[in-house]
N, C-alpha and C positions, 0 to 999 in steps of 0.2 A: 883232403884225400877222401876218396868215397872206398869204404871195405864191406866187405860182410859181417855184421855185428858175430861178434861171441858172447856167453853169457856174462864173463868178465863186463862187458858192457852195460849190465841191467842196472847201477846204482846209476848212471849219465842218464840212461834212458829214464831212468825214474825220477832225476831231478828235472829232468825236459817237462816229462806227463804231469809231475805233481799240481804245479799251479794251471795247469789247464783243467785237469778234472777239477778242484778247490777253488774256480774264481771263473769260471768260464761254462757253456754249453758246447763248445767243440767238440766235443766226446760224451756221450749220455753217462759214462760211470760214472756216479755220484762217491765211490768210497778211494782212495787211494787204496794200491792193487799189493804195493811191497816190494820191495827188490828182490826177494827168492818169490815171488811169484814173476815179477817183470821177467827175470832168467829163464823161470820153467815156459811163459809166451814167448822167449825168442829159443830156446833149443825144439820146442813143437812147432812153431813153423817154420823152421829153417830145415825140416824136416819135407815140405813142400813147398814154402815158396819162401821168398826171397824178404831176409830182411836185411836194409845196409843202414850204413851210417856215416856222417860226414865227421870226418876228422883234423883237427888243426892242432897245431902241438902238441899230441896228447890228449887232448880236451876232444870228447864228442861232443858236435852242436847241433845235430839234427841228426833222423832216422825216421826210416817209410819202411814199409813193409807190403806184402801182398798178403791175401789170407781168400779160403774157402766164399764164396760168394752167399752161396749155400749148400746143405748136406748131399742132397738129390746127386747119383750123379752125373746126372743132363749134363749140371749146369757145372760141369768140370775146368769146362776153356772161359770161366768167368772166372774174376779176381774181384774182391774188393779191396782198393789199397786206401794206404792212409799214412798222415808227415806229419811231423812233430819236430821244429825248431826252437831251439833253446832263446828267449826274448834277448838275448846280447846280441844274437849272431840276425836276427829279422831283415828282412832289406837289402840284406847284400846277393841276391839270387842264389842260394845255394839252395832251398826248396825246388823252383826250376831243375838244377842240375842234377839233385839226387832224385827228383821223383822221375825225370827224365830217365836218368840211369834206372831207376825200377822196373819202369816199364819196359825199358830196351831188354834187363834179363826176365822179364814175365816172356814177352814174344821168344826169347831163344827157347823158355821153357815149352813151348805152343800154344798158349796161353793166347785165346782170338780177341777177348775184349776186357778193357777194365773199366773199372766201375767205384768213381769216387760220391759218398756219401755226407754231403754236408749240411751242417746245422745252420739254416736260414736266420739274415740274410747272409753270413759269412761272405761276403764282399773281396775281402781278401784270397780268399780262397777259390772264388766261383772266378775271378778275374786269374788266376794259377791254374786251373785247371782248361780253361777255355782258350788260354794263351797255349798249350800243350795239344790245343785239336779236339778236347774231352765236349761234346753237346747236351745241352739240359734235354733230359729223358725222362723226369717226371718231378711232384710234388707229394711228400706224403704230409698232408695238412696236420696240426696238433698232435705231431709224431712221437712225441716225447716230453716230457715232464722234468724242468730241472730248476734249482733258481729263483724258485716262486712262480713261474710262471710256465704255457707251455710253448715248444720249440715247432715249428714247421720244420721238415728235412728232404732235399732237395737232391735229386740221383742226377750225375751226369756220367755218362759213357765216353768210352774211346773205342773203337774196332782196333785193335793192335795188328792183325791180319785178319784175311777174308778168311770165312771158314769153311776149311776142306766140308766134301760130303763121301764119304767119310771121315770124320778127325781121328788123327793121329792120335796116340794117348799123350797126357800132359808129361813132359819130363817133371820126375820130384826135384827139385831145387838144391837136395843131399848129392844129386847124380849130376849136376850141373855146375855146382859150386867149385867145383877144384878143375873144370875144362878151358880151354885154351882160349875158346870162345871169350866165357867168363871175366879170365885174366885181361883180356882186348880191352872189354867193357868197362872195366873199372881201371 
């Protein structure tokens, strides 16, 4: 089942991130972040945009989120998202399905394009995002530093809708979350 996390959530979500920040370049944070800090990341941006999570008997196995692209705000109807599945649950498409549902409520929010950021070559990832419509939009060469080594990071986009001229303002994700819309989608 795909929901919208609560901060109840932040120990799962933190046994997901632990071994990826600690064994992996996926993610540039080199320090684990904590579970009351994991909670204070999902009640601020649930605050504007969407973070869900997949659920199977109790157990969360994954979770994506949206977040600020950047501060500016131009660049408001940008998203950066980003998925994080627990290594039991890998393989079975459920990354597909929830980042799919991400994106469906970024558009309800008006939300025109998103913007997945990965640590090259992430193979896995670049083949998940490109299956979903997302096109490679650039290279940031020796973008990061992790590992011993340094990371190339790789920007792909999606247009999620054309963009009004004028845009609408982005709906906050607080004002979206409990709409009928919403309910549909998940």
């Amino acid at each position: 089942m795909i929901r919208v996390a609560v901060e109840a959530d932040a120990a799962a979500c933190h046994a997901i991130y632990a071994p990826v920040v600690e064994t992996s370049a996926i993610t540039f944070e080199t320090e684990l972040p904590g579970e009351e800090a994991m909670a204070r990341r999902i009640r601020a941006r649930l605050a504007t945009h969407p973070w869900l999570v997949w659920e199977e008997r109790g157990d969360v196995l994954a979770y994506a989120y949206g977040g600020r692209f950047r501060e500016r705000a131009a660049y408001d109807w940008v998203a950066e998202t980003s998925i994080y599945v627990h290594e039991k649950a890998r393989r079975r498409g459920i990354a597909r399905r929830l980042y799919g549902t991400l994106l469906e409520a970024m558009r309800l929010q008006g939300i025109n394009q998103a913007v997945g950021v990965i640590t090259l070559p992430g193979d896995t990832s670049v083949a998940m995002h490109e299956a979903l419509g997302f096109a490679a939009a650039g290279v940031w060469p020796k973008a990061g530093y992790k590992l011993g080594r340094w990371w190339d990071v790789g920007v792909w986009s999606l247009f999620l809708s054309e963009p009004a001229n004028p845009p609408s303002p982005v709906i906050p994700f607080a004002e979206l979350a409990t709409s009928a819309e919403l309910r549909a989608l998940l």
